[in-house]
C-alpha positions in Angstrom: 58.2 65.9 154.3 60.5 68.4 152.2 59.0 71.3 150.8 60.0 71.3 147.7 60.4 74.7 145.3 57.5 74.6 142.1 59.8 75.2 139.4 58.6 77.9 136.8 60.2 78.9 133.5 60.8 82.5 135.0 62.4 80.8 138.2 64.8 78.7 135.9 65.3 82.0 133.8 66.4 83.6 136.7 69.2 81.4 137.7 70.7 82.4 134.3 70.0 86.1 134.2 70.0 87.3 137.5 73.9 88.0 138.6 73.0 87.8 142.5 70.9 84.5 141.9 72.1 81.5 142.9 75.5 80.1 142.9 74.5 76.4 141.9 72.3 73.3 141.6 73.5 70.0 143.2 72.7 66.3 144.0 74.0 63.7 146.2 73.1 60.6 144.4 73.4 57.2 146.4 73.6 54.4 144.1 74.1 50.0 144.5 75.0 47.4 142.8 72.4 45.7 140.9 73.2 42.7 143.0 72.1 44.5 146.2 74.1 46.6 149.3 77.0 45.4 150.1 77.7 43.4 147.2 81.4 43.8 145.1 81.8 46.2 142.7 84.7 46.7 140.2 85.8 50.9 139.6 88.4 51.3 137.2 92.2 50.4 137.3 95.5 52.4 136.8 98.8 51.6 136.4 101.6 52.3 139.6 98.7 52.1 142.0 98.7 49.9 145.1 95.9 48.0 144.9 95.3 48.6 141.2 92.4 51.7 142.3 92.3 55.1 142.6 92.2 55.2 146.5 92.2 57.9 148.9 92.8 57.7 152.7 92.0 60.3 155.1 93.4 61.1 158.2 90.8 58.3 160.4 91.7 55.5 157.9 88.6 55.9 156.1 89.1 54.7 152.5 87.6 56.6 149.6 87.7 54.8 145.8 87.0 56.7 142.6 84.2 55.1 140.8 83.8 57.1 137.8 86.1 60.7 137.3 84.4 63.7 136.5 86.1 63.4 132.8 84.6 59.8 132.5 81.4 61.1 133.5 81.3 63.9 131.2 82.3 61.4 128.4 79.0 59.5 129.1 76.2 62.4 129.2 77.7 64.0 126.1 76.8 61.6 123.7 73.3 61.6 125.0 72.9 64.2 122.3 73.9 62.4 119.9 71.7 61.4 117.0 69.9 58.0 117.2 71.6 55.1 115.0 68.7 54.1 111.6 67.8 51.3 113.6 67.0 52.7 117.1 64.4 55.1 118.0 64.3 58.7 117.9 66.7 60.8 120.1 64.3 64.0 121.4 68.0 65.4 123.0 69.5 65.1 119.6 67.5 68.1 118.5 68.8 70.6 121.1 71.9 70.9 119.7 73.7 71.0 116.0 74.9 67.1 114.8 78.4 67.3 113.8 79.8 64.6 112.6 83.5 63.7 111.0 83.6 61.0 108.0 87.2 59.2 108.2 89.0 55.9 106.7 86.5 53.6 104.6 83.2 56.4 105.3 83.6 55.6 109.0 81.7 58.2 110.9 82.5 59.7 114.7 80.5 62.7 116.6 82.1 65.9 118.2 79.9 64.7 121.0 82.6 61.6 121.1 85.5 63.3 121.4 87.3 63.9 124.3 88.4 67.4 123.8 85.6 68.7 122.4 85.8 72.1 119.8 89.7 71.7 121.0 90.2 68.2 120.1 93.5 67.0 117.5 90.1 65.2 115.4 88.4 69.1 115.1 91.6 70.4 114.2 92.1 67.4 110.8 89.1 69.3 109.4 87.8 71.9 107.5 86.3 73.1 110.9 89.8 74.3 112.3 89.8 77.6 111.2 86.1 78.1 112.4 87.1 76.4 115.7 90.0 78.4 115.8 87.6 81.8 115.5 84.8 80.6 118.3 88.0 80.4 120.7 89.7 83.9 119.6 86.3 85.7 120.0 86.1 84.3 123.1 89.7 85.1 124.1 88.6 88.5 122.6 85.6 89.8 123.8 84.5 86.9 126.2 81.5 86.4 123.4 80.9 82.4 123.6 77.9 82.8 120.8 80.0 81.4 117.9 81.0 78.5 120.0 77.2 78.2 121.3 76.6 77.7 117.7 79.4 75.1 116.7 79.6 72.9 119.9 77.5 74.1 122.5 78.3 70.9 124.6 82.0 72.3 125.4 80.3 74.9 126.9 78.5 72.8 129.5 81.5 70.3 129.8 83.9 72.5 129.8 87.0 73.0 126.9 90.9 74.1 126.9 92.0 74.7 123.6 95.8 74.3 124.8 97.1 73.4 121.7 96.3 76.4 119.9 94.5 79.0 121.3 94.9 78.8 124.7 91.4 79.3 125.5 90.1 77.6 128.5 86.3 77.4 129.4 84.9 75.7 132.9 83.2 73.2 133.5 79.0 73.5 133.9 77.9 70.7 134.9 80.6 68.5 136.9 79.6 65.2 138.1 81.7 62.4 140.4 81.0 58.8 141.6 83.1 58.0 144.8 82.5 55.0 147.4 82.9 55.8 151.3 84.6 52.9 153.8 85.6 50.7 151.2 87.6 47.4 151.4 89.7 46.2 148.7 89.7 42.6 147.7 92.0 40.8 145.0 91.0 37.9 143.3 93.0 34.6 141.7 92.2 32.5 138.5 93.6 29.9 136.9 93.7 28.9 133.2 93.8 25.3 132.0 94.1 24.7 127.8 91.6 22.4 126.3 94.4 19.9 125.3 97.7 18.4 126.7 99.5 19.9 123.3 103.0 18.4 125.2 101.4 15.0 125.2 100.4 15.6 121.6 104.2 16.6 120.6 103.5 20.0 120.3 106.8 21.0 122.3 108.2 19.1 125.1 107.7 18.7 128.6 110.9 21.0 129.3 109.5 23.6 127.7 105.7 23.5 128.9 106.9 23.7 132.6 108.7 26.4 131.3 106.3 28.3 130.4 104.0 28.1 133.2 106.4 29.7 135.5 106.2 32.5 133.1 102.8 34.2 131.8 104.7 35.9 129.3 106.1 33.0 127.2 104.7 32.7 124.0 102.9 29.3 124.8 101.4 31.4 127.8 100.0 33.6 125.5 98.7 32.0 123.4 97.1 29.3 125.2 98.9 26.5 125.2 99.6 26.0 128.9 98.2 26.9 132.1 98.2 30.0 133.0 97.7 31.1 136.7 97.0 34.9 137.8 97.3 35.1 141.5 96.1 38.3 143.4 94.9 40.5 140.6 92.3 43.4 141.8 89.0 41.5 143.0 86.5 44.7 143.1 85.5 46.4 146.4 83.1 46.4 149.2 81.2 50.1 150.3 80.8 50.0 153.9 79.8 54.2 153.3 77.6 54.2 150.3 78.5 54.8 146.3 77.6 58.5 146.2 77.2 60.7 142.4 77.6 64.0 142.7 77.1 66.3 140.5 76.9 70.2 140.4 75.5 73.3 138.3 77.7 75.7 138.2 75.5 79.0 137.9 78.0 81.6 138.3 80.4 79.8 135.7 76.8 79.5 133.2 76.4 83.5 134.1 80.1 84.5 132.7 79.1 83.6 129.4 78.4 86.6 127.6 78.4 87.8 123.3 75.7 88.2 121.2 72.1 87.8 122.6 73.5 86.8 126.0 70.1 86.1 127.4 69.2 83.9 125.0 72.8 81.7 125.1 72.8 81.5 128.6 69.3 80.2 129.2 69.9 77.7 126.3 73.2 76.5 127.7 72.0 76.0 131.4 69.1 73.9 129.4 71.6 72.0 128.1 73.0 71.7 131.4 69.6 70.8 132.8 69.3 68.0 130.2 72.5 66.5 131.0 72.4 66.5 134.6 69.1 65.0 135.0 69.0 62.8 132.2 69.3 58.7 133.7 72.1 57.1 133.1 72.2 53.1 132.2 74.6 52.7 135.1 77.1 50.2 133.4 79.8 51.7 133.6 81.9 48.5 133.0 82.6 45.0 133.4 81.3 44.3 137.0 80.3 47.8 137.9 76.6 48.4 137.1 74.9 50.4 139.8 71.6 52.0 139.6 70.3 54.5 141.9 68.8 53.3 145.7 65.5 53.2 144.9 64.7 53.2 149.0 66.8 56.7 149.3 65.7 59.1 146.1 68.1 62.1 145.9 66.6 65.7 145.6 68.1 68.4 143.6 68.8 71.8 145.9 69.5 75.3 144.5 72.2 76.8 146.5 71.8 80.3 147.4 74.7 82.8 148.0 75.0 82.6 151.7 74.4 78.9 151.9 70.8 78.3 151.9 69.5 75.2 150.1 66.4 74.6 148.7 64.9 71.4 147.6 63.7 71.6 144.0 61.0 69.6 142.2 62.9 68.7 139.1 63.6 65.9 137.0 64.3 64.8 133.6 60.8 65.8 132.0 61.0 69.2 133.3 64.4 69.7 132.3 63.9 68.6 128.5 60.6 70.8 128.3 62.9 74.3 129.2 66.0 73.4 127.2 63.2 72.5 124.2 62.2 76.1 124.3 65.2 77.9 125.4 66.7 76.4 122.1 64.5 77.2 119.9 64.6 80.8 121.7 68.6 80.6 120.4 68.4 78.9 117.4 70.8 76.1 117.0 73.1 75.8 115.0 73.5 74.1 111.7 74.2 70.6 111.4 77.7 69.6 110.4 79.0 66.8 107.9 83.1 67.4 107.5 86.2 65.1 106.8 89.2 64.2 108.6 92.4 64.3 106.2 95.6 63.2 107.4 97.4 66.1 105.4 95.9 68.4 108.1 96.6 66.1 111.2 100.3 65.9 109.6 100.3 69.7 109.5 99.4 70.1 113.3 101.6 67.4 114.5 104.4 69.5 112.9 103.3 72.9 112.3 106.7 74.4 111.8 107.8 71.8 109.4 104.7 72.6 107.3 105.0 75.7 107.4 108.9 75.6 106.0 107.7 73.2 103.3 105.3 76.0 102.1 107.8 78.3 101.3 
C-alpha cells in the first residue's frame, strides 16, 4: 500500500512560499467510457485531418488521439466558479473568486469565467473594464506585481492569459490539464437518410431532378430533406487499446513567480484556486458520444514532485482542496463583484483603433 503524505495547511503553504519547494503536483488520470473498456468513443474533429482526429503516430506505430486539449480543458474547470443559475443550488466555488459578469443585446448576460481569453479577451476590452484590464497587465509588465489582476480575474492567473492584442503581457499556465488515448484504432461509420414522403411522386419536382439530387448532398432538395441522403465513411469514433489518460499538472514554480502586493497572501490564494480546479470532478461529457468517467477499478493519486525527481503520493482530494482555497481567500480578500456592459462603440474602436483615433481629432 502507498504511503501517502498527511496534508497540512503549513505543508500546502509551503509549496507556495518556499522557493526550493517543490516544482509541481500531477495526476495521471485513467478514465472509460460509460459503456465499459473497450467500447467507442468520439474526441473531437478538425478540418484537413486524415481521419477527421487529432492523431499522433510515433516512431513503433503506436497511435495517440487528442481527447480533450489543454485549452478545452481549461474552458471546462473555469466556469466551475461561476455563480449558480436562480434555479439551481448554491455554488460554494462561486465565492472564491469576484463574479464578473457582461450585460449585452436584449439584457443577455455572459461571465469572464466564459470567455476564452480571459482579462485579455476582445469581450473585456467592449467594456468599461478595458482601461482597468489594461492597468492589471502594465503593472504586471512593470513590476511583475499580479495583485491587481488577482483582484479582477484571478482565474487568468491559474489558466493562464496573453494579452496580445494590447499589452503584450503573457502569463503561464497553472494548472494545465490533457486527455489523450494510447493504441487507438480509428473507425468511420456510414448512414443513410430516407424523407418521410416520395415528394417526386406527389409532383413536388420530377424524377430528373430527385435522382439528381441524390448524387449530390449539396443540392438544395438534399438539404433540405427532400431526398435521400447517403453519408458514406464519415469519422465512426475510436477504440483505446492503451487506456484514455487525464493529465494534469501544478505548476509550482510558475504559482511562485507571482509576486506584488502581499505576495504571500496572493500566491497561497491562487494555488487554492488552482487546488480547486484541479481536483474538482468533472461530469465527463465532453460531447456527443464521448462521456468518460474515471476507472473506478484504477483510482489515480496526486504526487508532489520534488526538485530532483522524487514523487510523493499525497492524500488530497476535492474536500481538502476547497477547505484551503476557503481560507487562503478570505486571507486575500477577493475582489469585488462586477456588473459592466458591452457596447459596440468600443468593440468598433478596437477593431480599428487607428480609424478611431483619426475620427477624434
Amino acid at each position: 500500500m502507498t504511503d501517502l503524505l498527511s496534508l497540512t495547511d503549513d505543508i500546502i503553504h509551503g509549496w507556495a512560499d518556499d522557493p526550493r519547494g517543490p516544482v509541481a503536483l500531477a495526476l495521471k488520470q485513467r478514465l472509460i467510457p460509460v459503456e465499459g473498456e473497450g467500447a467507442v468513443f468520439f474526441p473531437p474533429t478538425y478540418a484537413d485531418t486524415k481521419d477527421g482526429y487529432a492523431i499522433d503516430t510515433l516512431s513503433d506505430g503506436t497511435k495517440i488521439v487528442q481527447v480533450d486539449s489543454v485549452g478545452a480543458q481549461a474552458n471546462r474547470m473555469e466556469p466551475l466558479f461561476k455563480r449558480a443559475k436562480p434555479d439551481q443550488p448554491e455554488n460554494p466555488l462561486a465565492t472564491l473568486v469576484p463574479q464578473v459578469d457582461v450585460t449585452y443585446g436584449n439584457e443577455k448576460t455572459l461571465s469572464i469565467l466564459e470567455a476564452g481569453h480571459r482579462l485579455g479577451d476582445a469581450l473585456i476590452r467592449s467594456t468599461e473594464l478595458k482601461e482597468e484590464a489594461q492597468a492589471a497587465f502594465l503593472t504586471y509588465l512593470d513590476n511583475g506585481d499580479a495583485h491587481p489582476i488577482a483582484k479582477l480575474a484571478p482565474t487568468s492567473l491559474v489558466f493562464g492569459v496573453w494579452d496580445s492584442r494590447d499589452t503584450q503581457a503573457k502569463l503561464p499556465r497553472i494548472v494545465q490539464s490533457a486527455i489523450r488515448a494510447h493504441d487507438i484504432d480509428v473507425l468511420h461509420r456510414s448512414a443513410q437518410f430516407n424523407p418521410a414522403l416520395d415528394y417526386a411522386a406527389l409532383g413536388v419536382f420530377d424524377d430528373e431532378d430527385k435522382a439528381k439530387a441524390e448524387r449530390d448532398a449539396k443540392s438544395p432538395l438534399a438539404q433540405r430533406g427532400f431526398v435521400h441522403v447517403p453519408a458514406v465513411n464519415a469519422p465512426g469514433g475510436v477504440i483505446a487499446r492503451g487506456g484514455i489518460w487525464r493529465t494534469v499538472t501544478i505548476n509550482l514554480v510558475a504559482l511562485r513567480q507571482l509576486g506584488g502586493e502581499n505576495a504571500v497572501a496572493l500566491r497561497r490564494y491562487i494555488l487554492g484556486l488552482s487546488l480547486v480546479a484541479a481536483t474538482e470532478p468533472q461530469d465527463g461529457f465532453l460531447r456527443q458520444g464521448c462521456l468518460l468517467t474515471p476507472d473506478f477499478d484504477a483510482p489515480a493519486l496526486w504526487h508532489v514532485v520534488a526538485r530532483n525527481g522524487q514523487r510523493q503520493a499525497l492524500a488530497l482530494d476535492d474536500a481538502r482542496a476547497l477547505d484551503y482555497a476557503t481560507k487562503a481567500a478570505k486571507a486575500f480578500g477577493v475582489g469585488a463583484d462586477r456588473r459592466v456592459s458591452f457596447t459596440k462603440e468600443r468593440a468598433k474602436a478596437d477593431v480599428k483603433p487607428e480609424e478611431t483615433k483619426k475620427k477624434a481629432k
